[in-house]
Structures are given as structure tokens and as C-alpha cells.
Backbone as JSON Lines, residues from 0, in Angstrom:
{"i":0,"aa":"X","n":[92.74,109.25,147.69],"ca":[93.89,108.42,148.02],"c":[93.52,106.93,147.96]}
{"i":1,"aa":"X","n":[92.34,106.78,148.61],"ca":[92.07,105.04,148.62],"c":[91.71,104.04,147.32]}
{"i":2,"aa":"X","n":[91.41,105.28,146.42],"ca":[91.44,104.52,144.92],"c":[92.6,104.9,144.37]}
{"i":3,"aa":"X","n":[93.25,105.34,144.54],"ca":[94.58,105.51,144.01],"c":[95.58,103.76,144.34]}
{"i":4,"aa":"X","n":[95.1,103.87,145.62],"ca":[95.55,102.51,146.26],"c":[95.39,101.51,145.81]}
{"i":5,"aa":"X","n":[93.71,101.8,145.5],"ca":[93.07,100.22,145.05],"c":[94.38,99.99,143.11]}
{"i":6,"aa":"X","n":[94.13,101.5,142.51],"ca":[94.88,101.12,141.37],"c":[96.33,100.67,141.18]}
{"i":7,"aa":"X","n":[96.55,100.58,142.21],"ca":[98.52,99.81,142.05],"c":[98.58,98.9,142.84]}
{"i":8,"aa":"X","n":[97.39,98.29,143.15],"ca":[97.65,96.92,144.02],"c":[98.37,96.11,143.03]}
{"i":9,"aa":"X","n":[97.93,96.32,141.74],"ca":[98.78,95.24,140.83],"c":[98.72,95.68,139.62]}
{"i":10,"aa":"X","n":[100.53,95.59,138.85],"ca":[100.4,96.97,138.23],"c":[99.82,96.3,136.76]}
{"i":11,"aa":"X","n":[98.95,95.27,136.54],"ca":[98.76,94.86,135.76],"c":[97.13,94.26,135.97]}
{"i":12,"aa":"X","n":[96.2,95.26,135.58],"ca":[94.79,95.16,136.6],"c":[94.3,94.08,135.24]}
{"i":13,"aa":"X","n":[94.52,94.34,134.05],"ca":[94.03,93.13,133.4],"c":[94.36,91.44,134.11]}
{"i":14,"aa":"X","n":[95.91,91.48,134.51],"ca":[96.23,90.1,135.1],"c":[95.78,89.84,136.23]}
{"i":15,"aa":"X","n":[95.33,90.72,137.26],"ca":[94.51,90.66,138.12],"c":[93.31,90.69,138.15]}
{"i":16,"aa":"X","n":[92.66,90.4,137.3],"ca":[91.0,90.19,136.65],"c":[91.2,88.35,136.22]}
{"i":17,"aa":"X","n":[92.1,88.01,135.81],"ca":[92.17,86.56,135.13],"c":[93.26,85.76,136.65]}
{"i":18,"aa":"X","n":[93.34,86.24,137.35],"ca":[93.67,85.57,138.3],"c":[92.76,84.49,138.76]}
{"i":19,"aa":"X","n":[93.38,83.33,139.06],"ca":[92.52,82.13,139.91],"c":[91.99,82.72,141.04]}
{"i":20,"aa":"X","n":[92.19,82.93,141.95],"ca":[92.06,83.95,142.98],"c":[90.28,84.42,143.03]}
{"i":21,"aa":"X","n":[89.87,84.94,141.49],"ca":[88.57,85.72,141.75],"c":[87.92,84.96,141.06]}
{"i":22,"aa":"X","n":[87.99,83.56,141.11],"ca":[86.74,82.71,140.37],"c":[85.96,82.86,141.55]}
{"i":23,"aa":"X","n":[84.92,82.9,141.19],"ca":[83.47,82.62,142.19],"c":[82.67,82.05,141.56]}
{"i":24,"aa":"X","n":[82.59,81.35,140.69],"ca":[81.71,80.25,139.98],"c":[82.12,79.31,140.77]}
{"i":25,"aa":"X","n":[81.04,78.49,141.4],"ca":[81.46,76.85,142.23],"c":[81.65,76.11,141.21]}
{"i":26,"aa":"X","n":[81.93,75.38,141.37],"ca":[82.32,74.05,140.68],"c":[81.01,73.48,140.42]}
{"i":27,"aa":"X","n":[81.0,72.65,139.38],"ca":[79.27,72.24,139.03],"c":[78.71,71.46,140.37]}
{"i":28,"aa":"X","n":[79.4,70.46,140.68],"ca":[79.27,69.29,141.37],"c":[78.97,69.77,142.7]}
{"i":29,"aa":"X","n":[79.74,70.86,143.35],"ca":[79.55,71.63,144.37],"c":[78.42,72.25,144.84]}
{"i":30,"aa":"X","n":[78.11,72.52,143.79],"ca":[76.9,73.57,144.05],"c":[75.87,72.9,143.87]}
{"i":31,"aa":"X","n":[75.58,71.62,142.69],"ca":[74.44,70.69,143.64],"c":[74.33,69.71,144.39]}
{"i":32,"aa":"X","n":[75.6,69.41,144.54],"ca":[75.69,68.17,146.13],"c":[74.22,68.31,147.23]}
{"i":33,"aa":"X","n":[74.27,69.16,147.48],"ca":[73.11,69.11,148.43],"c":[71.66,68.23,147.48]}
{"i":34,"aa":"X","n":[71.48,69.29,146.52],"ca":[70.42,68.72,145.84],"c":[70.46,67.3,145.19]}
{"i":35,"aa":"X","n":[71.2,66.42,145.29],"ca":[71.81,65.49,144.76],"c":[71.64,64.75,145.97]}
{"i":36,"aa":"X","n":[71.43,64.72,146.97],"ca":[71.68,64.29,147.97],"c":[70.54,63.97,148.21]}
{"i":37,"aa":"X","n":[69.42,65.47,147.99],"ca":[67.65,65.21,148.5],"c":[67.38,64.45,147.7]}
{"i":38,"aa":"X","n":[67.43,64.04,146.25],"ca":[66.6,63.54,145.5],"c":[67.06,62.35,145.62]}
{"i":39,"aa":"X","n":[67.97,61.44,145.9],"ca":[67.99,59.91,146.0],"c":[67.08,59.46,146.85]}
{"i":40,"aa":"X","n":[66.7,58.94,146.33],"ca":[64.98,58.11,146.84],"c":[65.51,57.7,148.39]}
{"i":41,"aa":"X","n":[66.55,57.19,148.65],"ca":[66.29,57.28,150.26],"c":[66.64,57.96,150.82]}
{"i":42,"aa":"X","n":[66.56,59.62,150.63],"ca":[67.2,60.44,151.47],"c":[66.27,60.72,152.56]}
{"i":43,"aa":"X","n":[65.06,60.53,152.35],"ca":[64.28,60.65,153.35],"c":[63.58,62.29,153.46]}
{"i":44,"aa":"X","n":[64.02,62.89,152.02],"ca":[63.29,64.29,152.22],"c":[61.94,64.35,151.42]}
{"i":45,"aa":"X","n":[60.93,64.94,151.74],"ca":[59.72,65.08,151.47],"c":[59.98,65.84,149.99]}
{"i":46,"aa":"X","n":[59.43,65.34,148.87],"ca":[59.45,66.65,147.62],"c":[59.68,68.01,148.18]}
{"i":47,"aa":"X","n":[58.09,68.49,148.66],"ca":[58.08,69.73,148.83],"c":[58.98,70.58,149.36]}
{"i":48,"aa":"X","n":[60.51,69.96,150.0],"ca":[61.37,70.76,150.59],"c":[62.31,70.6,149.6]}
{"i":49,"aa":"X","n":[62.75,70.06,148.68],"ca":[63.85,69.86,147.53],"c":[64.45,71.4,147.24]}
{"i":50,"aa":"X","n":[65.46,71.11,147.35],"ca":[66.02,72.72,146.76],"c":[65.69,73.26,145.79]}
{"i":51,"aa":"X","n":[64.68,72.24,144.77],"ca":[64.62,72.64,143.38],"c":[62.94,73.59,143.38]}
{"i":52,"aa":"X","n":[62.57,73.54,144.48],"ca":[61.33,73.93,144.65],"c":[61.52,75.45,145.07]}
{"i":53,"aa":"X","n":[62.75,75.71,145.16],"ca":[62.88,77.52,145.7],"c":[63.73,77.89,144.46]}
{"i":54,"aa":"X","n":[62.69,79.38,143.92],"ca":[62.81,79.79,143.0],"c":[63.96,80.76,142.42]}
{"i":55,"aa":"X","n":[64.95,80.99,143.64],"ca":[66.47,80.94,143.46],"c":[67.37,80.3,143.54]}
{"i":56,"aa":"X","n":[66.68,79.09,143.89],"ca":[68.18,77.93,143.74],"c":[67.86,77.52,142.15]}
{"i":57,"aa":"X","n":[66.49,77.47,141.63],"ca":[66.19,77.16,139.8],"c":[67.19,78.17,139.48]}
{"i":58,"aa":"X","n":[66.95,79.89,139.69],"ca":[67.49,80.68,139.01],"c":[69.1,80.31,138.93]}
{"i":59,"aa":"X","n":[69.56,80.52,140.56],"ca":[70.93,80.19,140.0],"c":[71.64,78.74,139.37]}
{"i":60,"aa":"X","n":[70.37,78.06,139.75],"ca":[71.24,76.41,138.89],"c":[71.53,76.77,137.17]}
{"i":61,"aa":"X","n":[70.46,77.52,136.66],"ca":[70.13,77.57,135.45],"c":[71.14,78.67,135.12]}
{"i":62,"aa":"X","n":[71.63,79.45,135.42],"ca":[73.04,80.62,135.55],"c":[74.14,79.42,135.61]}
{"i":63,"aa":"X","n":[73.97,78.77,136.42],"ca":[75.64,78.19,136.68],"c":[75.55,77.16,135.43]}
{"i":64,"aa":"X","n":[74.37,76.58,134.71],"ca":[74.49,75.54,134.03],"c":[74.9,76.1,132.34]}
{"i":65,"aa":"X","n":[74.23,77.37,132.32],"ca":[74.11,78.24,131.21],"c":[75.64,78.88,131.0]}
{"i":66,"aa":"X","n":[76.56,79.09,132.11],"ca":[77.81,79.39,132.08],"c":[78.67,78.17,131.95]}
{"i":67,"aa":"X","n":[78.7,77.12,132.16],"ca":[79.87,75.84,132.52],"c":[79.25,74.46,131.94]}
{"i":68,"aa":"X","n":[78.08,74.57,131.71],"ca":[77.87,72.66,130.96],"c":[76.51,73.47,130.0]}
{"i":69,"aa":"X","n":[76.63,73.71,129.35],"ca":[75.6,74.19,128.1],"c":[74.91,72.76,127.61]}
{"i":70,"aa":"X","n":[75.44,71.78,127.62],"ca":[74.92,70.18,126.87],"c":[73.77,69.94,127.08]}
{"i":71,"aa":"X","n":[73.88,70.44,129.12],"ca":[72.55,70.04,129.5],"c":[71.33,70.53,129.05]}
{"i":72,"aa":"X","n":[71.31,71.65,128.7],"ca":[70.28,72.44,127.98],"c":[69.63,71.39,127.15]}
{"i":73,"aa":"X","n":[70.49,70.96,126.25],"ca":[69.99,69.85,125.38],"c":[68.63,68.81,125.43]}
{"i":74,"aa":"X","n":[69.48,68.42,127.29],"ca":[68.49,67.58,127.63],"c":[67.07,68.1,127.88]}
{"i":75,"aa":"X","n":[66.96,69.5,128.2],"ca":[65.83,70.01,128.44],"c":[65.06,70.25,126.82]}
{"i":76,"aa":"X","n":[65.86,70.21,125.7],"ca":[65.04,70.42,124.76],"c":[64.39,69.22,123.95]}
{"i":77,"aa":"X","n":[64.99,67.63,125.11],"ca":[64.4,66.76,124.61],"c":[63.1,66.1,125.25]}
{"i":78,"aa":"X","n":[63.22,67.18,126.29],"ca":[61.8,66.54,127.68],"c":[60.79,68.02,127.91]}
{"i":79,"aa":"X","n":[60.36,68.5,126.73],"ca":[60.01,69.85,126.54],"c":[57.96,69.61,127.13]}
{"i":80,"aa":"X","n":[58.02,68.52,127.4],"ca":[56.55,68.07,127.79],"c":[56.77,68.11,130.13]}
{"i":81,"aa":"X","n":[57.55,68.56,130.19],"ca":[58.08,67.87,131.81],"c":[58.25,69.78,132.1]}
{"i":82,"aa":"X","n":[57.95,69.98,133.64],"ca":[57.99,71.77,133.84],"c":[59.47,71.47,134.29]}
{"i":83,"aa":"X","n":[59.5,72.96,134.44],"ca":[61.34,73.46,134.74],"c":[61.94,72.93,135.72]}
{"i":84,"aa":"X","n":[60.76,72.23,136.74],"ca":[61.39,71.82,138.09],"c":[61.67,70.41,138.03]}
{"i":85,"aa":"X","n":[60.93,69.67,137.17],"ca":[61.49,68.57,136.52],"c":[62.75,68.07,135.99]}
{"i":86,"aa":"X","n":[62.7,69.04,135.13],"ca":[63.84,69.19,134.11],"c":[65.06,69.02,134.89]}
{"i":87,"aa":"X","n":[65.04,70.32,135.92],"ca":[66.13,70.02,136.43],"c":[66.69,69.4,137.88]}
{"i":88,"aa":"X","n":[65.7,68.81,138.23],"ca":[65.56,67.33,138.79],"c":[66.17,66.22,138.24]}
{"i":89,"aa":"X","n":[65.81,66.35,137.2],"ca":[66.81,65.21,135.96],"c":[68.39,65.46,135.41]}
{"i":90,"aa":"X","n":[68.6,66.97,135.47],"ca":[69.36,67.24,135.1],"c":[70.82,67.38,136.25]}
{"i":91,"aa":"X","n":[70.15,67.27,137.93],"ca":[70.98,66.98,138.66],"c":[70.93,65.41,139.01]}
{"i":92,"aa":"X","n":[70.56,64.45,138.8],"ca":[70.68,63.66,138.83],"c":[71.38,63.08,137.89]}
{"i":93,"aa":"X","n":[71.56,63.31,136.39],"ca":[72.64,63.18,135.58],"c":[74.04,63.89,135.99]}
{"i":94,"aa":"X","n":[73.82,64.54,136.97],"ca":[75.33,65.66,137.06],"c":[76.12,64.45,138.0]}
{"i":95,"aa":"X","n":[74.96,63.93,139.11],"ca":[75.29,63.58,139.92],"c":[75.86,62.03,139.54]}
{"i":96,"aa":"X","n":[74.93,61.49,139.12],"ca":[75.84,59.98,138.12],"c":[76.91,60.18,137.2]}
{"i":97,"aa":"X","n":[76.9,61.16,136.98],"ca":[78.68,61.45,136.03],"c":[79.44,61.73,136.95]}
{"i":98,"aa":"X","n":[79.16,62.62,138.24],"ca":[80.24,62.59,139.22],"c":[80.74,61.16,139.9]}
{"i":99,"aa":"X","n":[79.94,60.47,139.93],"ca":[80.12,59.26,140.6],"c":[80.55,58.8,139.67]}
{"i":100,"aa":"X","n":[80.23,58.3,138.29],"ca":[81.03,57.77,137.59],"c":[82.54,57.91,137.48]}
{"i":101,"aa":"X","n":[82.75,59.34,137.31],"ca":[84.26,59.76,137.17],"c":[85.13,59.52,138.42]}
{"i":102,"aa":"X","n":[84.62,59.37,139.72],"ca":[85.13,59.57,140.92],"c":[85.33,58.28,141.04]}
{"i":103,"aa":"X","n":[84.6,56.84,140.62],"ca":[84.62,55.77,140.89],"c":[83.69,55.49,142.3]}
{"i":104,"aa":"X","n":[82.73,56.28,142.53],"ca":[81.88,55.59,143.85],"c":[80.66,55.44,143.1]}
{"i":105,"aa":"X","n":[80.25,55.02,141.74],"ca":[78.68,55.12,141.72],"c":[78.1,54.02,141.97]}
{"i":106,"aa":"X","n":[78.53,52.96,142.81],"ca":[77.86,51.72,143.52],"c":[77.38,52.27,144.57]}
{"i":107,"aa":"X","n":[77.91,53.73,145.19],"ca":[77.4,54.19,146.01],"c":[76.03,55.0,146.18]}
{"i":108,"aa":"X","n":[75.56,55.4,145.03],"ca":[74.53,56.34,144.42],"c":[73.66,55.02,144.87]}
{"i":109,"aa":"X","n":[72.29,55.44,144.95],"ca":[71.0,54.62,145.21],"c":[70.25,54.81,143.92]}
């Protein structure tokens, strides 16, 4: 009975797959705010605690970047001498100056 249920919640399960509703991808900007935050030189956080230093926040940055801004990749194939944690050290800090750019606060960025 209870999958019977689940199948007529909507009688159109394809349109209920493309619904807004079941995005769960964050938004780029969202998901590294924090890290964007540690790395401005006066945030006052020590390297060794950077989000970029735990080896599932790399995994999923590199998932969310690989799904929604592919460009950046680019940049990693032009700094191929720098390790992964570098890379994308640089690569949120570019996310993070285009957000500010577009938003109009990047006098605010340090």
C-alpha cells in the first residue's frame, strides 16, 4: 500500500523529478562562503584549520564545481605545478571576487 501511495503523489513522476522543489545542489557561492571567509588574510584563521584541508570538503567542492562552473577546471590546468589544495584555494577566492563583483560589495573583500 505505501508504495502504491508514494506512486500517485503526482500523477506525473517525470514532472516531479524536474521540480524546483528537489534541487539539492547549493548554490556555488553558498557552499563556499565559509571558506571564503577563512582565507582572507584577516580572518584570523590559522592555515591548518581551512576547510580546504579536510578531505571532504576538497571532495565535495570538486563535485559541486565539476557539476555547475566547469571553467574553473581550466584554471587548474593552468597552475598544474601548485597541489589540489592550492588550486582550490585559488579557485575560491576567484568565486569569491566574482561574487563581490556582481553583488557590488568588493571594496569589501580584503
Amino acid at each position: 500500500q505505501l508504495l502504491t501511495d508514494l506512486w500517485i503523489i503526482c500523477p506525473d513522476n517525470l514532472a516531479a523529478c524536474q521540480n524546483s522543489d528537489r534541487k539539492f545542489t547549493p548554490e556555488t557561492f553558498k557552499f563556499f562562503e565559509d571558506a571564503i571567509e577563512q582565507l582572507e588574510p584577516d580572518s584570523g584563521v590559522e592555515k591548518e584549520y581551512y576547510l580546504t584541508n579536510e578531505t571532504a570538503f576538497v571532495w565535495r567542492s570538486l563535485r559541486l564545481l565539476a557539476r555547475q562552473s566547469v571553467p574553473y577546471f581550466q584554471h587548474i590546468q593552468n597552475t598544474k605545478n601548485l597541489t589540489l589544495t592550492d588550486n582550490l584555494q585559488n579557485i575560491i577566492m576567484l568565486i569569491g571576487k566574482e561574487y563581490k563583483k556582481e553583488t557590488g560589495t568588493e571594496n569589501e573583500m580584503k
